[in-house]
PAZAPA-4460 file (N, C-alpha, C; in steps of 0.05 Angstrom, whole numbers, plus 32768, in hexadecimal, padded with zeros to 4 digits):
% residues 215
    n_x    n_y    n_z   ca_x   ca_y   ca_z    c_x    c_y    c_z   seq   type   mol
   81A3   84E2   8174   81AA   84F0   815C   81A2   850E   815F     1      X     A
   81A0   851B   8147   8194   853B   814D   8181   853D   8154     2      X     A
   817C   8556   8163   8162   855D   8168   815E   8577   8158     3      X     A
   8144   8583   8161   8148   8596   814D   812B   85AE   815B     4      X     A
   8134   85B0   8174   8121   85C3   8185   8118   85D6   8179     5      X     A
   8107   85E7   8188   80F3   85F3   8173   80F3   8613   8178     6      X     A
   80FF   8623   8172   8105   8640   8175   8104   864F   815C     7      X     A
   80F7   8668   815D   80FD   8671   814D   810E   8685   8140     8      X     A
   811A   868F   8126   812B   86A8   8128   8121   86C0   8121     9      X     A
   8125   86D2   8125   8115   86F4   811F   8122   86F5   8104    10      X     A
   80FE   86FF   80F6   810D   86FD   80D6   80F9   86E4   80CE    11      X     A
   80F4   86D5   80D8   80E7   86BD   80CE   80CD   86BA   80DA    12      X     A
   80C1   86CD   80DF   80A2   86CA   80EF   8090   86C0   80DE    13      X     A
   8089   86AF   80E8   8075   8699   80D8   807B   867B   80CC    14      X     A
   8092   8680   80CD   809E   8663   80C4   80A0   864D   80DB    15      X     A
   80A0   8637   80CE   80A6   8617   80E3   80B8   8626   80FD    16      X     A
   80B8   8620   8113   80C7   862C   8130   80DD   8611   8131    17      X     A
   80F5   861E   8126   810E   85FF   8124   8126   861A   8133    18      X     A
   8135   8609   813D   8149   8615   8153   8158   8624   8131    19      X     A
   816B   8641   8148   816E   8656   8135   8184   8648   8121    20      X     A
   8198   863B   8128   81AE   8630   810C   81A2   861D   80FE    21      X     A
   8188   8612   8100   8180   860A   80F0   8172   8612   80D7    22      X     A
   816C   8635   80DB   815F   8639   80CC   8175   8640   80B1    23      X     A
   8190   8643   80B7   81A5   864A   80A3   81AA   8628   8092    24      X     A
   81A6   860F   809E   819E   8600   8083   8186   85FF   807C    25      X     A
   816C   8606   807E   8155   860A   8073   8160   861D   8055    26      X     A
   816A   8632   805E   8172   8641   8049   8180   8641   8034    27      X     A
   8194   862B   803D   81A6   8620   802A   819C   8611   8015    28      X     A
   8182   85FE   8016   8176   85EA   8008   815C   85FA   7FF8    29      X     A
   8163   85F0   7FE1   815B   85FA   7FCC   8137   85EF   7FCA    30      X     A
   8127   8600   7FC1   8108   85F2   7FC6   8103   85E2   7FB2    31      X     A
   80F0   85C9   7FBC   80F7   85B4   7FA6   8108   85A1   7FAB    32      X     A
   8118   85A0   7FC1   8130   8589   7FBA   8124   8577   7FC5    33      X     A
   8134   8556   7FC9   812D   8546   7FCE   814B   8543   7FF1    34      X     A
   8140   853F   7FF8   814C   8542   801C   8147   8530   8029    35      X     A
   816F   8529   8031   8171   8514   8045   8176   8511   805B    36      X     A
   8167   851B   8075   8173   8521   8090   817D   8504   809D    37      X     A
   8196   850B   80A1   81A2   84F7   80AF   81A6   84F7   80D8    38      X     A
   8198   84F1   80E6   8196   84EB   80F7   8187   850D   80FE    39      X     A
   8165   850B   80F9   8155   8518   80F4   813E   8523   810C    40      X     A
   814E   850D   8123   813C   850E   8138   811C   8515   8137    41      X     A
   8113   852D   8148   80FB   8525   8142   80ED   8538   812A    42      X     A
   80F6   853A   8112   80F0   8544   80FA   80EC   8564   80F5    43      X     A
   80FC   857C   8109   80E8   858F   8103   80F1   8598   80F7    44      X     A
   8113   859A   80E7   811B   8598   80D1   8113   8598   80B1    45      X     A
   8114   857B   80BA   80FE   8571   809A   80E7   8578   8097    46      X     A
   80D4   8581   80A9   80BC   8591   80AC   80BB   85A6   809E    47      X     A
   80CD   85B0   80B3   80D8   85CF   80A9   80DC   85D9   8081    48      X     A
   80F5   85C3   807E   80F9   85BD   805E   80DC   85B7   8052    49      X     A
   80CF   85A6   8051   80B0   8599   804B   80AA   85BA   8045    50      X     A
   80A5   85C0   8059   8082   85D3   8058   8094   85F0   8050    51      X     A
   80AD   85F9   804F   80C1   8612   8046   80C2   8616   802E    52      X     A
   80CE   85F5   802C   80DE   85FB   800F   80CE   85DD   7FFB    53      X     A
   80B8   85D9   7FFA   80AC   85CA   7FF7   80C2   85A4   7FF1    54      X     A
   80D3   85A3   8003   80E4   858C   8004   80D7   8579   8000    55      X     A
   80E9   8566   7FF3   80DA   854A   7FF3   80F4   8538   800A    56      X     A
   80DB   8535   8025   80EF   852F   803A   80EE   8514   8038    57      X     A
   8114   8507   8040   8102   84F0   805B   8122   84EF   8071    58      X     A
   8121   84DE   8080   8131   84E0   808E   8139   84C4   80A0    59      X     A
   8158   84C5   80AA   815F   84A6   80BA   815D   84AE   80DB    60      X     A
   8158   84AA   80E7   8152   84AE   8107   8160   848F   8116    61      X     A
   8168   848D   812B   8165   8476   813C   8154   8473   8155    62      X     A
   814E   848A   815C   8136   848E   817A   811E   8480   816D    63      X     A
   810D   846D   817C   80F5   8465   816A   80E4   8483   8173    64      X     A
   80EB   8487   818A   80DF   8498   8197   80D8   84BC   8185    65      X     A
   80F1   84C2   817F   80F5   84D7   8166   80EA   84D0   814E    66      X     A
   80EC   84B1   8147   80D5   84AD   812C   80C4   84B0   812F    67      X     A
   80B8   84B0   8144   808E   84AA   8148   808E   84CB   814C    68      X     A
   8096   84DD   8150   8095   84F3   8158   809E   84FC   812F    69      X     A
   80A7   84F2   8121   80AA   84F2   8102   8093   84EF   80F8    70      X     A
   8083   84DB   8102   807A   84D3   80F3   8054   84E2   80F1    71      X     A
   8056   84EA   810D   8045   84F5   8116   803C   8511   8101    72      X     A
   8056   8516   80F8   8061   852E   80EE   8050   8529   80C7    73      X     A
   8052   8510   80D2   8049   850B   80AA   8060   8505   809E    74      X     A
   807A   8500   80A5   8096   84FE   8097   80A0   84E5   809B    75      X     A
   80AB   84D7   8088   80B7   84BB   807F   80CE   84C4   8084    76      X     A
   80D9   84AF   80A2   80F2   84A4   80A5   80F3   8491   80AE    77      X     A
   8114   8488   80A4   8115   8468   80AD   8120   8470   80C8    78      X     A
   811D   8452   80CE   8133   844B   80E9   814D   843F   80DD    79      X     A
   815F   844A   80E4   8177   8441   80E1   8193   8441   80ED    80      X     A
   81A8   843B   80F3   81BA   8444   8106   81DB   844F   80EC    81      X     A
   81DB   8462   80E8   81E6   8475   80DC   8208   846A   80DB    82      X     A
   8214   8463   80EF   8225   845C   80E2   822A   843E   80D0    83      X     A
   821A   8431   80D7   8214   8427   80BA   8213   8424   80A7    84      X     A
   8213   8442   8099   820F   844B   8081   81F3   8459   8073    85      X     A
   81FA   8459   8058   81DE   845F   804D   81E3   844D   8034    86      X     A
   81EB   842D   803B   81E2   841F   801D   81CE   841D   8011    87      X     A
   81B9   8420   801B   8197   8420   8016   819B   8435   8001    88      X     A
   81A2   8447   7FF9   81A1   845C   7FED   81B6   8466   7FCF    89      X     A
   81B1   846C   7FBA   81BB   8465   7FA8   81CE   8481   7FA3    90      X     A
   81E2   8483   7F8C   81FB   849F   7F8E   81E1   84B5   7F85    91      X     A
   81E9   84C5   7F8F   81DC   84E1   7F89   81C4   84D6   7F87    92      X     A
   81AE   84D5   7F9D   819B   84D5   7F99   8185   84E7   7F9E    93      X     A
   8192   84F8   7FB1   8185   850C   7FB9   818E   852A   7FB7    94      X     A
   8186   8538   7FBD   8193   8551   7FB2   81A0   8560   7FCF    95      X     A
   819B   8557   7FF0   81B1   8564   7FF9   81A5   8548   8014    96      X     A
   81BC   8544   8027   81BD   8538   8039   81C4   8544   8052    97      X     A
   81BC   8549   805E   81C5   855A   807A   81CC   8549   808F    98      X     A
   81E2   854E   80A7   81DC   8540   80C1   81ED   855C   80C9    99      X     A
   81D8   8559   80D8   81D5   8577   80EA   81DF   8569   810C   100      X     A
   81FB   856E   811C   81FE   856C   8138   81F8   8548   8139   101      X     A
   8208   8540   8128   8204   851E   811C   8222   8519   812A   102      X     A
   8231   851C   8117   8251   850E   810F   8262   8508   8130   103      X     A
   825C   851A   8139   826A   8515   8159   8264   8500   8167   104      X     A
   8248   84FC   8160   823A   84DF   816F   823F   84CA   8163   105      X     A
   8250   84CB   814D   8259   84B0   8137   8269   849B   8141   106      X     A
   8262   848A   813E   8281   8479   8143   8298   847C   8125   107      X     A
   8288   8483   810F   8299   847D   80F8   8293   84A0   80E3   108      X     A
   8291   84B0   80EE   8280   84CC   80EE   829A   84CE   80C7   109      X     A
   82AD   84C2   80C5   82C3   84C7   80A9   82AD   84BD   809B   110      X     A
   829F   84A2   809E   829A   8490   8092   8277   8497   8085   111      X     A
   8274   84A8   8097   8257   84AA   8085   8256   84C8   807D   112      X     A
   8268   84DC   8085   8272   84F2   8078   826F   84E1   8054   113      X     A
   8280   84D2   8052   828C   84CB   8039   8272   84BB   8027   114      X     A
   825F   84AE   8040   8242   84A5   8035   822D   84BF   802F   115      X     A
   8225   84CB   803B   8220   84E0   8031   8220   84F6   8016   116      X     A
   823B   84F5   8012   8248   84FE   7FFA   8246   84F3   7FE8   117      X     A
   823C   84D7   7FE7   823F   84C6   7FD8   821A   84CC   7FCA   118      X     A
   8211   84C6   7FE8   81F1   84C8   7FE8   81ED   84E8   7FD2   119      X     A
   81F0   84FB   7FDE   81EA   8511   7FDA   81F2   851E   7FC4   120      X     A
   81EC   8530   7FB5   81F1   8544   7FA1   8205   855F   7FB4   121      X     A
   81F8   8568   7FC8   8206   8570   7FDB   8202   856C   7FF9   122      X     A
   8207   856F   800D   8209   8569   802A   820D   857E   803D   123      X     A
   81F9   8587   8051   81F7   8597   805E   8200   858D   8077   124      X     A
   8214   8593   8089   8221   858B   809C   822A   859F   80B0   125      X     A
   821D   859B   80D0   8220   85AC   80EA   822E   85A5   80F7   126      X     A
   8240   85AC   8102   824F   85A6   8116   8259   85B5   8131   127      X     A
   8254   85AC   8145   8269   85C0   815F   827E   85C5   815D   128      X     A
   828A   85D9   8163   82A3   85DB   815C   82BE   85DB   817B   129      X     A
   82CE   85CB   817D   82D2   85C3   8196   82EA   85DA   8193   130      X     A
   82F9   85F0   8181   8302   8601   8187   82F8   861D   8192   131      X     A
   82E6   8619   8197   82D6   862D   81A8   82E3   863E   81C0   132      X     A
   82E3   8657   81C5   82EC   865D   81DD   82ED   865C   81E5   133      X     A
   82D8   8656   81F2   82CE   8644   8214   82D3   863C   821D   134      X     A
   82DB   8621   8203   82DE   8607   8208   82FF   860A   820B   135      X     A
   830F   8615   81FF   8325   861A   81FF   8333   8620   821F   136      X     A
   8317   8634   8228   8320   8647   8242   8321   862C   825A   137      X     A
   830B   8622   8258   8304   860E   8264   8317   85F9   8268   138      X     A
   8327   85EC   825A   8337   85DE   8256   8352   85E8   825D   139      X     A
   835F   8601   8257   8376   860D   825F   8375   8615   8280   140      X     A
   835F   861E   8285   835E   8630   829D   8352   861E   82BC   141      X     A
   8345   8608   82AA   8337   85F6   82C0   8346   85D2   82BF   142      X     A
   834F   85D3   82A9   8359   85B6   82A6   8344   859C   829E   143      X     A
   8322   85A7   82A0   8317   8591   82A6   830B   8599   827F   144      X     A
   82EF   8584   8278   82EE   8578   8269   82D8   858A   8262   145      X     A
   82D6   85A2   824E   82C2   85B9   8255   82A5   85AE   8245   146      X     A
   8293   85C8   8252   8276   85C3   8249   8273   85E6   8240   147      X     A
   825D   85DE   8231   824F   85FA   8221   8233   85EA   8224   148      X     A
   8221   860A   8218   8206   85FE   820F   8206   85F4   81FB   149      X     A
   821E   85F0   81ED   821B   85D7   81CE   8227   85BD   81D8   150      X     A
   8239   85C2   81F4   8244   85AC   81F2   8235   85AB   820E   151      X     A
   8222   85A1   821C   821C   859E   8236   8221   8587   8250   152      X     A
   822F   8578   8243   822D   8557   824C   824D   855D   8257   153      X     A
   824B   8545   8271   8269   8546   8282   826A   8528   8274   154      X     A
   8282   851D   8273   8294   8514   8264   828E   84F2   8267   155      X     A
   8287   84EF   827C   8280   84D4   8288   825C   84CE   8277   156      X     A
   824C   84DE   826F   8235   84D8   8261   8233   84E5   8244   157      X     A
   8245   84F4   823C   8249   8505   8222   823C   84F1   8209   158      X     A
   8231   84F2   81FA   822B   84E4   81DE   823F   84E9   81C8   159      X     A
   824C   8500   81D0   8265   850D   81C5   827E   84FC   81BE   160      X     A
   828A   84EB   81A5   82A2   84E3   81A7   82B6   84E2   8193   161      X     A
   82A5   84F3   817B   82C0   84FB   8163   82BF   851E   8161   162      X     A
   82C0   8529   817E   82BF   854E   8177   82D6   8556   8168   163      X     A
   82CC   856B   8157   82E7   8578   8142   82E0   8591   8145   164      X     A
   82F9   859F   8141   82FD   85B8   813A   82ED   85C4   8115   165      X     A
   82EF   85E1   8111   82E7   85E8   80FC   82FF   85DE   80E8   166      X     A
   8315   85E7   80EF   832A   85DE   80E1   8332   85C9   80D2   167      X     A
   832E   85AE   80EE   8328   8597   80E3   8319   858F   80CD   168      X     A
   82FE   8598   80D3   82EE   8593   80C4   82F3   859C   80A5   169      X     A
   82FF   85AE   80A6   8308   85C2   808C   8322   85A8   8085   170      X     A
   832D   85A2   808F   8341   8589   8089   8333   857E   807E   171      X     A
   832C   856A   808B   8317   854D   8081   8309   8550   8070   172      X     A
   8300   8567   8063   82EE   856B   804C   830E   856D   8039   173      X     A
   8323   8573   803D   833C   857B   801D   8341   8561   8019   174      X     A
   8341   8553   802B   834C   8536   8029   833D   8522   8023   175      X     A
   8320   8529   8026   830D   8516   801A   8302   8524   8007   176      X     A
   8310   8539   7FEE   82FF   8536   7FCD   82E2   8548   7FDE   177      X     A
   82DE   8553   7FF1   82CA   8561   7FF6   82C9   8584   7FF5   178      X     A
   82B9   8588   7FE0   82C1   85AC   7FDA   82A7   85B5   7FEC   179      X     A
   82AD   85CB   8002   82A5   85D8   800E   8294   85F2   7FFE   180      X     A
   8282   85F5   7FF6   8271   8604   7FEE   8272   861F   7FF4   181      X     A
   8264   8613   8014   8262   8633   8028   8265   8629   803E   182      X     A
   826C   8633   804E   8272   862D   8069   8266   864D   807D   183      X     A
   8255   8648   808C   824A   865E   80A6   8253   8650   80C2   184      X     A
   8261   8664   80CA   8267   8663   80E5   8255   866F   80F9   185      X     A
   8250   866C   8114   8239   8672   8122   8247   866D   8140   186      X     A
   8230   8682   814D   8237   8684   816D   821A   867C   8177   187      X     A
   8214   8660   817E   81F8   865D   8185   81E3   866F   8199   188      X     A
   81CC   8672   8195   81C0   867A   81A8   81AC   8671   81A5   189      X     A
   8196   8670   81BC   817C   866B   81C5   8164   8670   81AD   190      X     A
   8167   8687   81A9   815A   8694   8190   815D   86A1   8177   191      X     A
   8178   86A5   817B   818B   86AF   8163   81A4   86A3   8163   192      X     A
   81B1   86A8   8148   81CF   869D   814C   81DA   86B0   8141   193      X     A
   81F1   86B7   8142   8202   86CA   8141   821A   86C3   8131   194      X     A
   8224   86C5   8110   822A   86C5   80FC   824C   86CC   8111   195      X     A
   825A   86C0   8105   8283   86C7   8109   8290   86C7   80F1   196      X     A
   829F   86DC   80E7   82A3   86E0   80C6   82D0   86E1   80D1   197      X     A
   82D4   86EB   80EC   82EE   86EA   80F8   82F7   86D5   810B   198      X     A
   8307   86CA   8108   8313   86AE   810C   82FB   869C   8120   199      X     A
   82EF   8696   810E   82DC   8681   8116   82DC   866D   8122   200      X     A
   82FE   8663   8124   82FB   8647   8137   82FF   8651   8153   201      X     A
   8307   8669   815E   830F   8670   8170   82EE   867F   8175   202      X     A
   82DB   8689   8172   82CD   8695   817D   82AE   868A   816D   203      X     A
   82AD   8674   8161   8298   866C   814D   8293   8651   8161   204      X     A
   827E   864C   816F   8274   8630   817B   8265   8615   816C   205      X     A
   8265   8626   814D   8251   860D   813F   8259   8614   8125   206      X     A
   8260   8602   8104   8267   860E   80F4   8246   85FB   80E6   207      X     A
   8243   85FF   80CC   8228   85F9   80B9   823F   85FB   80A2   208      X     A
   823A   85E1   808E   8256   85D8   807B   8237   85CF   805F   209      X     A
   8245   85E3   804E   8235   85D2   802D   8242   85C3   8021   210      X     A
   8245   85AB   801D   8261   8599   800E   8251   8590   8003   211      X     A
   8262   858A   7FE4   825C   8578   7FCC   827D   856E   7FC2   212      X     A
   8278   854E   7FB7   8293   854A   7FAE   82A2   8552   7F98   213      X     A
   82BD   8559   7F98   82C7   8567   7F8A   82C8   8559   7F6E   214      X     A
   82C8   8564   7F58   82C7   8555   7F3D   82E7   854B   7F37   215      X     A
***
């Protein structure tokens, strides 16, 4: 599931050390809420939320290995395997649900989009974006099956198997009753990320999506 490495961004000295696009949903979540990380890995996330924005965390993981590394943390999550669902969990119960670098690794990535939404008041959602340049260049110019530092894995071991475009994604939210809030596009980096405001699917490697369902 996600991980959620530990870097920090300039601008934020002193805060939890969570890799830099993560700190743009820290920001998004309102202090006080009640927060559902969906495949939460090893918590620095929900940590992050906890001790920021005084969150009331918990989270679903499947690594037992990333739980005990949760738990260590002081933070309640279950074990669970995500596409599954979230029947355990009742409509709007929480006030935002995230799966951050989740949906690609899904077998049913529609299907708990739509659990989620169900779960949540709203839903914070990361994704790679496989219209990337690179990836584009890569694919036109070489024929073979490209890698980035978001996308690192050759094709034979990839965990990777529902990748979408921004576009798409902007689809699948009109067609599933899902109103897009805000949407930030981003060019990852090590320590910073770098905001794309001009055609984003073509030069944006990661998009960050606020969805709530439409009335």
């Amino acid at each position: 599931m996600s991980t959620n490495a530990s870097v920090i961004k300039p601008g934020h000295e002193g805060l939890a050390l969570i890799r830099p696009e993560l700190r743009y949903i820290v920001d998004m979540v309102k202090a006080g809420s009640k927060v559902l990380d969906l495949g939460c890995g090893e918590g620095h996330l929900l940590k992050a939320l906890q001790q920021e924005k005084r969150a009331r965390v918990q989270g679903i993981e499947l690594s037992e290995t990333a739980i005990q590394e949760c738990v260590a943390k002081g933070l309640f999550v279950y074990h669970g395997d995500l596409d599954e669902g979230l029947a355990d969990f009742n409509d709007k119960s929480v006030d935002y649900v995230i799966l951050t670098n989740v949906l690609q690794v899904l077998h049913r990535p529609n299907f708990l989009i739509q659990e989620a939404a169900r779960v949540g008041k709203q839903c914070v959602v990361s994704i790679p974006n496989f219209g990337y340049w690179r990836i584009r260049f890569q694919l036109m110019f070489y024929g073979t099956m490209p890698k980035t530092s978001n996308l690192p894995y050759d094709w034979y071991d990839s965990p990777n198997i529902h990748l979408t475009t921004l576009p798409d994604f902007r689809r699948f939210c009109r067609s599933n009753n899902l109103e897009i809030v805000k949407e930030i596009d981003l060019v990852l980096g090590d320590a910073v990320c770098k905001g794309v405001n001009a055609f984003p699917n073509f030069f944006a490697d990661y998009g960050v999506f606020l969805l709530r369902q439409s009335d």
